[in-house]
C-alpha positions as CSV (number, residue, x, y, z in Angstrom):
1,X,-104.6,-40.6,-233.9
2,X,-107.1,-43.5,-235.0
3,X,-104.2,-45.0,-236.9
4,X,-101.8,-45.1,-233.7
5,X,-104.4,-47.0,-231.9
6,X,-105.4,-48.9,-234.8
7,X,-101.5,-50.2,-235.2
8,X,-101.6,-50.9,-231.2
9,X,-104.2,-53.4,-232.0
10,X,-103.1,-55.3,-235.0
11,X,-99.5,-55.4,-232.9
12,X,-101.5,-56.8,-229.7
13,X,-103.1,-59.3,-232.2
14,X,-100.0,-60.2,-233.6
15,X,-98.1,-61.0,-230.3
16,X,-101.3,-63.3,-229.1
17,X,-101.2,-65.0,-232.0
18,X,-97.5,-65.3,-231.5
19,X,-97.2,-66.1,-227.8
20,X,-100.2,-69.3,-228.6
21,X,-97.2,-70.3,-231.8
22,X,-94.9,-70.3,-229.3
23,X,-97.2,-72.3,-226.3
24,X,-97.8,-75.1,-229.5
25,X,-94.4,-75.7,-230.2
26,X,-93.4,-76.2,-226.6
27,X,-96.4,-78.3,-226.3
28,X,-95.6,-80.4,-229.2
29,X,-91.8,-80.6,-228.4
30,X,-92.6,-81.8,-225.1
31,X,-95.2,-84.5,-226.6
32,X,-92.5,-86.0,-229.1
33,X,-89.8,-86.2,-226.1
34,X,-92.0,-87.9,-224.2
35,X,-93.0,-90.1,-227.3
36,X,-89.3,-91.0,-227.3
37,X,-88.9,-91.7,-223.9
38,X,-91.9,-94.5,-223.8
39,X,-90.7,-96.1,-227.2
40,X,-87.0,-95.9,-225.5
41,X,-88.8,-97.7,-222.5
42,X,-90.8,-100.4,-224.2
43,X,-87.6,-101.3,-226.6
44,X,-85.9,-101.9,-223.4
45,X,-88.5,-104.1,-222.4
46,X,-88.6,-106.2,-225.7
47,X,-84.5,-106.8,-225.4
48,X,-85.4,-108.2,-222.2
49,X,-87.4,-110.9,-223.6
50,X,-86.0,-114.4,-223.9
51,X,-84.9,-115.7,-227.1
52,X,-86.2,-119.3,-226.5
53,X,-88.4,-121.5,-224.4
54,X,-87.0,-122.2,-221.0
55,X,-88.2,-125.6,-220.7
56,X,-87.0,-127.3,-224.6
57,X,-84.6,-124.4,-225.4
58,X,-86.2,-124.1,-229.0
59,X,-85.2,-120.5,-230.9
60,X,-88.2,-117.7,-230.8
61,X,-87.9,-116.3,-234.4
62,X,-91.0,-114.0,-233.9
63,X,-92.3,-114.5,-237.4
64,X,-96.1,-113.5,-237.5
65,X,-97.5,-117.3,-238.0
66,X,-95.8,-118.3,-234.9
67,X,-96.5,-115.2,-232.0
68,X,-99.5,-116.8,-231.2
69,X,-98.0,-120.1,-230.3
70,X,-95.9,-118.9,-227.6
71,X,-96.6,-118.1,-224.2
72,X,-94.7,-115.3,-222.0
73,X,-95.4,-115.2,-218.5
74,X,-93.7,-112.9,-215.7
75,X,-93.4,-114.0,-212.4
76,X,-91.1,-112.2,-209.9
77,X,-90.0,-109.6,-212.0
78,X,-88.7,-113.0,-214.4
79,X,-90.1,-113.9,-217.8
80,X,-90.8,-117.2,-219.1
81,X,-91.1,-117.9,-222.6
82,X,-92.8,-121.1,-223.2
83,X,-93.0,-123.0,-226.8
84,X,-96.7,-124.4,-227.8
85,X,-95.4,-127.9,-227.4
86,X,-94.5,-127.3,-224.0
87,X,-97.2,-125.4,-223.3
88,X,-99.1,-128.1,-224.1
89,X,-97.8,-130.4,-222.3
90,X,-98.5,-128.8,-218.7
């Protein structure tokens, strides 16, 4: 009879060890969705942005030496997208 009872347990432990499987792949599928929906939500943001300054109309290219020359501001739910020249000059 030992063996019975012994076969209850290792059956018990496997379904734990099955039902926290299960609880970890929900969790992680739930984690990547939501990963997706804020990358989905900040891409929609950066199409939004203007391509060039509102005041001279000079093209944003967005290379690396050149991000910290430009200003963005939002005001009103509006973004404007200033060069460093005409930044400068208000």
């Amino acid at each position: 009879m030992k063996k019975k009872s012994s076969s209850k347990k290792l059956a018990s432990k496997k379904h734990k060890k099955e039902i926290k499987r299960k609880s970890k792949r929900k969790e992680s599928k739930l984690y990547k969705e939501e990963a997706k929906r804020k990358l989905g939500a900040v891409e929609r943001a950066i199409s939004l942005f203007p391509k060039s300054c509102n005041i001279c109309k000079s093209i944003f290219t967005g290379d690396d030496h050149s991000l910290d020359a430009w200003n963005l501001k939002v005001i009103n739910d509006s973004m404007i997208l200033t060069c460093e020249k005409c930044g400068n000059d208000n």
